[in-house]
N, C-alpha and C positions, 0 to 999 in steps of 0.2 A: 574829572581828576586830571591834573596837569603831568603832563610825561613829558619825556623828549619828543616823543613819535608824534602825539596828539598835537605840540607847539608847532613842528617842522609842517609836519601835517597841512596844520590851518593855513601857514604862511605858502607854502606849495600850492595851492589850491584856489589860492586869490593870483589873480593878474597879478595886479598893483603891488603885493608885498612880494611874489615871484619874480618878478620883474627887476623888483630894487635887491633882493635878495644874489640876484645872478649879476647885475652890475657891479655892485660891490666885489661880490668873486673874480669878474673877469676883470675887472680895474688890477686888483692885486694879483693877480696871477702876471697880466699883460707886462706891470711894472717889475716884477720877479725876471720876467725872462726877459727886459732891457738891462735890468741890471747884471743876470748872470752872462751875455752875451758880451759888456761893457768889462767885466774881470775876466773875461778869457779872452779878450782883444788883449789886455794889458797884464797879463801873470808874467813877471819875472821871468829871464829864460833860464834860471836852474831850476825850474818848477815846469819847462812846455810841457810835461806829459800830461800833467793836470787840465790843459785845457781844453783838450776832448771831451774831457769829462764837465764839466764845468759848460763849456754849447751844449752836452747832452740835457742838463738841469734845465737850462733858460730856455732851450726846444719844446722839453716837457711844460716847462710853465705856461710856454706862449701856447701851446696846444689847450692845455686847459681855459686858459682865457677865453680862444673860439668855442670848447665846447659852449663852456654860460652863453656865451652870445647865440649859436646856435642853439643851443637849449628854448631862448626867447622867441628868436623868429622860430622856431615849430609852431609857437601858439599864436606869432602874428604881434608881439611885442616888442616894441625897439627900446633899447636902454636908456635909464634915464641917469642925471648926472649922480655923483655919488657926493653924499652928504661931507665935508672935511672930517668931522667929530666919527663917522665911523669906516675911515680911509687908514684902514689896519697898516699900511706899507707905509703911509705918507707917515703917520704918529710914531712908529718904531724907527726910521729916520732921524727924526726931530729928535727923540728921546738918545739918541748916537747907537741907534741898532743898524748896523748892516755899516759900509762903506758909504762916505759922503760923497754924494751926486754929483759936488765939485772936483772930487777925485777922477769920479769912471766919467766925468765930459771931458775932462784932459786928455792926455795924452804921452804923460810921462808914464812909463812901468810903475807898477805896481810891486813894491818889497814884498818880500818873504813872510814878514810880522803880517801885512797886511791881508796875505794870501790864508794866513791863522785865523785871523781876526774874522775874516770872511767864514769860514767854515766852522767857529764857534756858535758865531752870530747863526750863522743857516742850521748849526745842530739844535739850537734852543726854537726856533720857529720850525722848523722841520716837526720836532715834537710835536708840537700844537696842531698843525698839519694831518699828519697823520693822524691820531686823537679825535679831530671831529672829521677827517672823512672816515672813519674806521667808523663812528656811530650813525654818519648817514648811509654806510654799506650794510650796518645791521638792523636798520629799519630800512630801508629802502632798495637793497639789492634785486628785488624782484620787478619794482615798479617798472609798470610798461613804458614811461617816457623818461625815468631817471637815472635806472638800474645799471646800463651800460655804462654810464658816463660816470657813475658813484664805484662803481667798481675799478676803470679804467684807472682813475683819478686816484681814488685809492691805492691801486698797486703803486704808483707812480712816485706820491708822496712814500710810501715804507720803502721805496727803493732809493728816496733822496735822503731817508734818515739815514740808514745801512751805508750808503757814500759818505757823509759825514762823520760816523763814529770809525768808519777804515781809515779815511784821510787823517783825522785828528791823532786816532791814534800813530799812525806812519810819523807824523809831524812831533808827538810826545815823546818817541824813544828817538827824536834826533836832536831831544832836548830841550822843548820847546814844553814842557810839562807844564811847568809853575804858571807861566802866560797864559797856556788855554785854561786852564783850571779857574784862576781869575777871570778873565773874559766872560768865561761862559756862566760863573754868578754874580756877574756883572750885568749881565745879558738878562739872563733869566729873571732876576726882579725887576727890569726895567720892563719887560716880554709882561711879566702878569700883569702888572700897573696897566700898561699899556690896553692890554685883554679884555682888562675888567672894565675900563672906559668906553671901550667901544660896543663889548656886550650888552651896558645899560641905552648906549646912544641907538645902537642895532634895534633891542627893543622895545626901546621910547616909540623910532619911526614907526616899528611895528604896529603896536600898539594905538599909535593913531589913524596907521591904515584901517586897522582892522578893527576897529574904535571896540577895543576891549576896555572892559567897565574899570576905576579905580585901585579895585583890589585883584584885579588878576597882575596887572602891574605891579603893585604894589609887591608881589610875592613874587615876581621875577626878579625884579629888581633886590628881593631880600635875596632870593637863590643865588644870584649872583655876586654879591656880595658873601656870600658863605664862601662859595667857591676862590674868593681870591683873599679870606681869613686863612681856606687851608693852604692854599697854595703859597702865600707869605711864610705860614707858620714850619710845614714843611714840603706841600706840593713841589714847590721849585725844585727837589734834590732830583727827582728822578727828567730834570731839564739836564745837569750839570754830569753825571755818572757817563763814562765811556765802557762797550766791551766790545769784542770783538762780533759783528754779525752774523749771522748766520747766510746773509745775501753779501757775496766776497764780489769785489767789482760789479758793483750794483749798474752801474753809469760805465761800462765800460764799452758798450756798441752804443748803434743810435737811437735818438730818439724811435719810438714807435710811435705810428700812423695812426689818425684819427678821422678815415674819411665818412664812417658814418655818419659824423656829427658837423665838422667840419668844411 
C-alpha cells in the first residue's frame, strides 16, 4: 500500500534517490539563504530593524543546505547536479516568485513595496515549508540518521512562517493591506502551479531510480495531481490568511548552530 511514510521510505534508503533527494534540498535552501542575505544587504533604511531578522532567515537556510550535504557525506555520497525541471527556487523565480536576482546583484536599496513583496512571497513558500518538514518530522523524528536534522529543520521553517505572518501583518495596519492581500494570491497560484510540476518531475527521477513498474507512477502522478485540483480549487486560501502567531519575534536573536551535522 502506498503512504507517505512507505514512499519517503523507499527513496531514503537507496543511495541514488537519497542522494538526489538531499541535492535538490540543499540547492534550494543554499539559494534561499543568498537571497535572504542579498535583501538584508539592501532593505531600505526606514525598515534597518528588519534586517537582523531577515540574515537570521538566510543563516537558517544556509544551515539547512549543510545539513543535506552532511546528511550525504555520513553515508559517503557526494551531490549530484540537480535536474532544472525540479529546481523548486530556480522555477518560482522564473514564474516572478520571490525578488528578481537582477535586483539583489545590484546594489541600489531596496523600496518599501519591495521589502512586502518579499515577505508575501516568503509567507506563501514558507507554508509549503513548514507542511512537508512537519510530515517528514512525523514519520521520521525518531530515525537514527534523520531525526535531528527533520526536527532541527522543522522548528526552523515554523519559526520563518510565524516571522512572516508578524511582519505582514506590522506592514498591513500601516496600510499596506490591499497590496499584500494581492501579492500573496498572486503568489499562491503561481506557488502551486509551480508545486505541482516539480512533484511530477521529482517523481519521474524517482521513479527511474528506483525503476518502479508503470502503475505505481501512474498513481503518483494521479495523487498529485489531485492534490493541486484541490489546492487550485481552494487549497491555496489557507497560503493567503494572516493571524497573529503564537511564536512573537520568531527571528529575533541568531541563527542557532548546527555542528552536529555541519
Amino acid at each position: 500500500m502506498l503512504s507517505a511514510k512507505s514512499l519517503f521510505t523507499e527513496i531514503l534508503d537507496n543511495d541514488d534517490s537519497f542522494r538526489l533527494f538531499c541535492s535538490i534540498a540543499a540547492s534550494g535552501e543554499s539559494q534561499g539563504g543568498w537571497e535572504n542575505a542579498r535583501i538584508a544587504a539592501l532593505v531600505p533604511e526606514s525598515e534597518r530593524e528588519l534586517a537582523p531578522k531577515i540574515t537570521r532567515h538566510g543563516a537558517d537556510e544556509d544551515k539547512h543546505g549543510r545539513i543535506f550535504n552532511a546528511l550525504m557525506k555520513k553515508r559517503g555520497l557526494d551531490p549530484v547536479p540537480v535536474p532544472p525541471e525540479t529546481d523548486y527556487t530556480m522555477l518560482l523565480e522564473q514564474n516572478g516568485i520571490g525578488l528578481a536576482h537582477d535586483k539583489l546583484k545590484a546594489d541600489q536599496p531596496l523600496t518599501v513595496q519591495d521589502i512586502v513583496t518579499y515577505l508575501a512571497h516568503s509567507r506563501v513558500t514558507e507554508q509549503r515549508a513548514s507542511e512537508q518538514m512537519e510530515l517528514l518530522r512525523k514519520h521520521f523524528a525518531d530515525h537514527p540518521d534523520l531525526g535531528r536534522a527533520v526536527k532541527m529543520i522543522s522548528n526552523d521553517e515554523d519559526n520563518h512562517l510565524a516571522y512572516c505572518h508578524e511582519e505582514l501583518l506590522r506592514f498591513a495596519h500601516a496600510g499596506h493591506g490591499r497590496d499584500i492581500q494581492r501579492i500573496l494570491r498572486e503568489c499562491a497560484h503561481a506557488e502551486i502551479r509551480v508545486y505541482r510540476d516539480v512533484s511530477l518531475a521529482v517523481m519521474a527521477h524517482m521513479g527511474r531510480i528506483l525503476g518502479w513498474p508503470k502503475a505505481k507512477s501512474a498513481v503518483l502522478a494521479a495523487g498529485i495531481h489531485a492534490v493541486y485540483a484541490y489546492e487550485r480549487a481552494a487549497g491555496w486560501r489557507r497560503m493567503v490568511s494572516l493571524k497573529m502567531p503564537e511564536r512573537r519575534d520568531a527571528l529575533g536573536g541568531p541563527a542557532t548552530a548546527a555542528p552536529e551535522f555541519a
